[in-house]
MARTORRO-214782 format. One record per residue (C-alpha): x, z, y. Coordinates in steps of 0.25 Angstrom, whole numbers, padded with zeros to 4 digits, always signed. Each point is the difference from the previous one (the first is absolute). Example, Ala and Ser with C-alpha at 12.3 -4.5 7.8 and 13.67 -1.06 7.14 Angstrom:
2
+0049+0031-0018+0006-0002+0014
! end
This chain:
275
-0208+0496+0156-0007-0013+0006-0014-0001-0003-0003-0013-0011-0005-0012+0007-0015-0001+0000-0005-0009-0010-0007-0013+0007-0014-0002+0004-0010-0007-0007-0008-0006+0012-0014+0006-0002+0010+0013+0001+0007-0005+0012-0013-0004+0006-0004+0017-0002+0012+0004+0006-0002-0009+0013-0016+0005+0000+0005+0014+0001+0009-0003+0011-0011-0006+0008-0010+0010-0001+0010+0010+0004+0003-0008+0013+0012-0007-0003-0003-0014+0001+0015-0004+0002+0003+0005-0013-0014-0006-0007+0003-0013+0009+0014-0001-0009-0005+0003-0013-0010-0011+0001+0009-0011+0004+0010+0003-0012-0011+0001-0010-0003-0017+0007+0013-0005-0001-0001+0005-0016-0015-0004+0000-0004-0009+0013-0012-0001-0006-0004+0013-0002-0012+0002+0007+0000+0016+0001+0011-0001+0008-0004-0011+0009-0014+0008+0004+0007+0012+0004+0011-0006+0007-0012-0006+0008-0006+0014+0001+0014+0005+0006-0001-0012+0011-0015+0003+0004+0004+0015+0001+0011-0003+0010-0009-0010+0008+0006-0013-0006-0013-0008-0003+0004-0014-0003+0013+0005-0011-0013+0009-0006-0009-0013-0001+0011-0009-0005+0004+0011-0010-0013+0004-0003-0002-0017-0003+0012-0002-0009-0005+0012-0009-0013-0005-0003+0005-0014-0002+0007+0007-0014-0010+0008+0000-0014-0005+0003-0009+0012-0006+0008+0011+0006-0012+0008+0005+0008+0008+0011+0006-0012+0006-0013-0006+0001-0004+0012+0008+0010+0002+0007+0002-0016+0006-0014+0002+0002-0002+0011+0009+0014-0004+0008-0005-0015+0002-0012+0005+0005+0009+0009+0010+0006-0012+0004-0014-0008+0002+0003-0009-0011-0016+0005-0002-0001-0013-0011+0010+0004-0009-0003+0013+0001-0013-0003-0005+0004-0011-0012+0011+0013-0006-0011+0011+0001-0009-0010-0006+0011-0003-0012+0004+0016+0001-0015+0002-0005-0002-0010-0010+0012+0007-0006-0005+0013+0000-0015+0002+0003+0002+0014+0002+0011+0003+0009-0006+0004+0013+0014-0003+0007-0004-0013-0001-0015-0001+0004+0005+0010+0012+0009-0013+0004-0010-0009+0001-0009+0007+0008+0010+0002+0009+0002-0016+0000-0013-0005+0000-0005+0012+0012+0013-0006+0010-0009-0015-0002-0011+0010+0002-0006-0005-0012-0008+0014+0001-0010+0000-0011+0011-0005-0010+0009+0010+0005-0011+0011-0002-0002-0005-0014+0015+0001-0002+0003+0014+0006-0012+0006-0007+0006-0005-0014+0013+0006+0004-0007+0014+0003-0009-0002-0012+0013+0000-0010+0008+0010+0009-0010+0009+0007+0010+0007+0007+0008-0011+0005+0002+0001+0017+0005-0012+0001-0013-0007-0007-0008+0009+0009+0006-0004+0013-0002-0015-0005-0013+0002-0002-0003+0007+0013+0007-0013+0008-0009-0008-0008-0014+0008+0002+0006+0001+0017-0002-0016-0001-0012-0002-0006-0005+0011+0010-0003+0012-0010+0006+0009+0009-0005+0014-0005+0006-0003-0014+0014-0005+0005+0000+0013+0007-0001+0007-0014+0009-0008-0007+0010+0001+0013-0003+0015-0005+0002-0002-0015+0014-0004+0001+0005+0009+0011-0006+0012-0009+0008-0007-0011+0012-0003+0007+0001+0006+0014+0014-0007+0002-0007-0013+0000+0004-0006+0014-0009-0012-0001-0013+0008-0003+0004+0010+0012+0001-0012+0009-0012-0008-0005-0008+0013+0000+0003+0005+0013-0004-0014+0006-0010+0000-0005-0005+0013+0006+0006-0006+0013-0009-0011+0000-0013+0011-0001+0003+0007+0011+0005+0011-0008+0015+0003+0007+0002+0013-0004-0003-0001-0014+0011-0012+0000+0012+0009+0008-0001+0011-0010+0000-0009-0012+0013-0007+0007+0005+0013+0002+0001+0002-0014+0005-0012-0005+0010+0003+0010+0005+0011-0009+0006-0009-0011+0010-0006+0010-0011-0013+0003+0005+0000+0015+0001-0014+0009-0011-0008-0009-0012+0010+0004+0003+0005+0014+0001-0016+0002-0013-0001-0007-0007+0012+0006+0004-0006+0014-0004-0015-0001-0014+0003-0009-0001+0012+0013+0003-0011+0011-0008-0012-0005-0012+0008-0005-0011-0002+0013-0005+0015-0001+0012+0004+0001+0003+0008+0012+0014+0002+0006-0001+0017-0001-0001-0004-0015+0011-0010+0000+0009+0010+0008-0005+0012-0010+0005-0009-0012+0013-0002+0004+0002+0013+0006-0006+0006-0015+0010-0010-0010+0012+0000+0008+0004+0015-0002-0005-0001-0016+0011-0010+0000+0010+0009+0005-0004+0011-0009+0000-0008-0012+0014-0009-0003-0001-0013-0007+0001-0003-0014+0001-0014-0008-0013-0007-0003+0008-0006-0012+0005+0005-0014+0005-0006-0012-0012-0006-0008-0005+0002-0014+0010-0005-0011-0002-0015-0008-0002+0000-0011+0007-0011-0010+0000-0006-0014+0004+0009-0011+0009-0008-0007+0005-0010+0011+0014+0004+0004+0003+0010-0010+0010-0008-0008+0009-0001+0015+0009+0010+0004+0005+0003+0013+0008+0012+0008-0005+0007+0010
! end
């Protein structure tokens, strides 16, 4: 006997469905979810907030911002959308925007640290240090062991000079997420920049294990190449050192899906779609 037809999805149910999908990789899948729950609802924000996290993971920036855009013109208040567009704008040196949405993102919600994260990042690519430094901190403070707010606040201590305390919180965040490829890098230029050469190839050569390949051999090479006490034995020992790490370690993908939205508990219930 044929199995029954399944009954139709609500949308908040649909919207799960497509989530699953996407955390397990299959974006195709997700991508088409999405777009059938916004022909029964093209005002659904949920959906329109992860189909622009399927574009930004497959490297299609603009669709993400424009989709990102429509879902906070239906919903305004949408806390992950704020952050989102923010840190993405930013990305895309769109610095004053980036700033105004963290700014909105933390009116909203005073004690999401995502958010104060965002700014810092913002305010320390204007290096408007001090502000940044203020920023990270309170992102640390609400999250202590958030990397990412750690690196932020090392970039920000790096400007204003402070450089033995970036170095710790260069540290922090590796010792908290030792994946990071930005705090590696940051880190290990900042080593470079003192002189200390070899203390920046091992650290590479770690970061080298997690599949971070072409972005810190470049790295390693250029900070090598334009740092003045910099000798060419040590240039040559660099790229003799990083080149066989890459072969020992394949690539992998810097990006996965993203954390799922989170929508209205009542919006869309009363629509139905199948799936």
């Amino acid at each position: 006997m044929s199995q029954p037809p399944q009954p139709p999805l609500t949308l908040p149910e649909a919207l799960t469905l497509g989530q699953q999908h996407q955390q397990t990789g299959n974006l195709s899948q997700a991508e088409q979810i999405y777009r059938q729950i916004l022909e029964a609802d093209p005002s659904y924000a949920p959906a329109l907030h992860l189909l622009g996290e399927i574009a930004m993971a497959v490297g299609q920036l603009d669709q993400a911002v424009s989709l990102m855009r429509q879902a906070l013109t239906h919903a305004p208040e949408q806390i992950e959308t704020l952050v989102t567009l923010s840190h993405l704008l930013k990305e895309l040196g769109d610095l004053a925007e980036a700033e105004s949405l963290s700014r909105r993102a933390i009116e909203r919600h005073p004690k999401l640290p995502e958010a104060h994260n965002n700014l810092a990042n913002a305010l320390e690519a204007q290096e408007r240090y001090q502000e940044a430094e203020t920023s990270a901190r309170e992102a640390v403070r609400l999250r202590p062991r958030f990397a990412e707010a750690h690196n932020n606040l090392a970039n920000a201590l790096r400007g204003l000079g402070r450089i033995d305390q970036a170095t710790t919180h260069y540290r922090k965040s590796l010792k908290l997420r030792p994946d990071q490829l930005e705090a590696s890098n940051n880190l290990g230029v900042l080593l470079i920049t003192q002189g200390r050469t070899d203390e920046a190839i091992t650290l590479y050569r770690k970061a080298l294990s997690f599949g971070h390949h072409l972005h810190l051999v470049k790295n390693t090479i250029t900070a090598l190449l334009y740092h003045p006490a910099t000798h060419p034995d040590a240039l040559f020992q660099a790229c003799h050192q990083m080149v066989p790490a890459c072969l020992e370690h394949p690539p992998t993908p810097l990006c996965s899906p993203t954390s799922p939205a989170t929508h209205h508990p009542t919006h869309g219930e009363t629509k139905r779609l199948r799936v």
